[in-house]
C-alpha positions as CSV (number, residue, x, y, z in Angstrom):
1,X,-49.4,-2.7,15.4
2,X,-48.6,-6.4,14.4
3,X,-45.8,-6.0,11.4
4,X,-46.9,-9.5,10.0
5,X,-50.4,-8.3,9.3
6,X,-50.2,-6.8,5.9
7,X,-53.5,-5.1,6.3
8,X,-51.8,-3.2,9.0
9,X,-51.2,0.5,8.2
10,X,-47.9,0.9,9.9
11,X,-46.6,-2.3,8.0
12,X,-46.6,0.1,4.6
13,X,-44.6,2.5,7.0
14,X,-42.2,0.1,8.1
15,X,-41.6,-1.6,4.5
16,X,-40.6,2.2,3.5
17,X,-38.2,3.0,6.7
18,X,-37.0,-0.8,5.6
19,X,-36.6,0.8,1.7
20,X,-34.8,3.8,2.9
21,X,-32.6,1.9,4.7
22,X,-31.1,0.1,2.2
23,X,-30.8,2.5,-0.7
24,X,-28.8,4.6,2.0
25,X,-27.0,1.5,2.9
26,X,-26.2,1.2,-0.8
27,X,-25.0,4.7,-1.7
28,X,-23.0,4.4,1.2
29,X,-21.4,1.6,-0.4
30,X,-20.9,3.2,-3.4
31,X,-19.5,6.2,-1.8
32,X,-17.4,3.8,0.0
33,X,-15.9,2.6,-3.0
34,X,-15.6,5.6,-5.2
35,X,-13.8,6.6,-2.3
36,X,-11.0,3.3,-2.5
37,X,-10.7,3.8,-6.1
38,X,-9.9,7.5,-5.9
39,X,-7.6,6.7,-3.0
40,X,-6.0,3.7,-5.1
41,X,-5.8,5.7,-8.2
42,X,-3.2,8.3,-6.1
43,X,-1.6,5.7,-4.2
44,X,-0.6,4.1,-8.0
45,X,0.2,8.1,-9.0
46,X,2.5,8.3,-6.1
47,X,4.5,5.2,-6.5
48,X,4.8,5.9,-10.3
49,X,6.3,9.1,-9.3
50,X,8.6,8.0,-6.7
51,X,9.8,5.2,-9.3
52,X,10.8,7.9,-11.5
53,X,12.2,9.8,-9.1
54,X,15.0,6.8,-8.1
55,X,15.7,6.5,-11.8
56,X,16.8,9.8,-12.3
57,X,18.4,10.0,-9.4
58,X,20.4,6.2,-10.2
59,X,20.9,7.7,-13.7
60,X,22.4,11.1,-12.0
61,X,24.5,8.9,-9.5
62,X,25.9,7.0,-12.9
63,X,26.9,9.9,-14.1
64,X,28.7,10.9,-11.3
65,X,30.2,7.9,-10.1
66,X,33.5,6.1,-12.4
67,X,33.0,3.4,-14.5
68,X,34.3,0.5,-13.2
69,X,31.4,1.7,-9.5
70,X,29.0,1.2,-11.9
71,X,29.5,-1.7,-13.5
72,X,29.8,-3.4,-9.6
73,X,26.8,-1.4,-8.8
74,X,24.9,-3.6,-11.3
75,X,26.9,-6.8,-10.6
76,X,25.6,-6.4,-7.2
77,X,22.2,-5.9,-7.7
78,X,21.8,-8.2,-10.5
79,X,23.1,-10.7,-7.7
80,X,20.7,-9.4,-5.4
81,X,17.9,-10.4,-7.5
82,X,18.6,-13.6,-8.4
83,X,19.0,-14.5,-4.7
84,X,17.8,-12.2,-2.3
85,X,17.8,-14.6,0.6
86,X,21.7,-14.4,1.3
87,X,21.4,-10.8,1.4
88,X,18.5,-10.3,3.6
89,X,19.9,-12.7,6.4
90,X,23.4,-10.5,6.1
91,X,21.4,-7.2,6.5
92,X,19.3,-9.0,9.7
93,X,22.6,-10.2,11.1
94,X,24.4,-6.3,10.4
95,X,21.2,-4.9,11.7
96,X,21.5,-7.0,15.0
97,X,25.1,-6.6,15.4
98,X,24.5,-2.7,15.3
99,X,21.3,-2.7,17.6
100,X,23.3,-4.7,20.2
101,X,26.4,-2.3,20.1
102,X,24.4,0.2,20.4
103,X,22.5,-0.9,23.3
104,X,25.7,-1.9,25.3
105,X,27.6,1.0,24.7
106,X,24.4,3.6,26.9
């Protein structure tokens, strides 16, 4: 059996194996990727839900809360936003502080 010689009978056998091969390789791809889509399509489902969710429950927590709360609610975030690099080093540094107390007082 020599796989270069084309007038070799187990050549024809091989070039099929070789065939099958790849159209399984192929619908394995395919399956592969129907798969991520599905999989992306509920992760953008679930976030779209869990965004809705935080509205209502901000828009409930308005309601609830007095005026003037509100308005430095927004103040706050709106400050947030625009520079969110402050507040992330002050959340670090509170979130250190914390861990260390914590650790000394066991």
């Amino acid at each position: 059996m020599d796989p270069r010689d084309p007038a070799d009978p187990d050549t024809d056998k091989l070039h099929e194996l070789a065939d099958t091969v790849g159209d399984k390789a192929a619908e394995a791809k395919h399956r592969a990727e129907d798969r991520s889509a599905t999989a992306a399509l509920a992760a953008t489902d679930l976030v779209d839900r869990a965004r809705t969710r935080v509205f209502e429950a901000a828009e409930h927590g308005e309601e609830a809360l007095p005026a003037p709360v509100v308005e430095r609610g927004r103040r706050l975030a709106a400050a947030i936003r625009e520079q969110p690099l402050p507040f992330a080093v002050g959340a670090l540094a509170g979130f250190l502080v914390l861990w260390r107390i914590l650790r000394r007082s066991r």
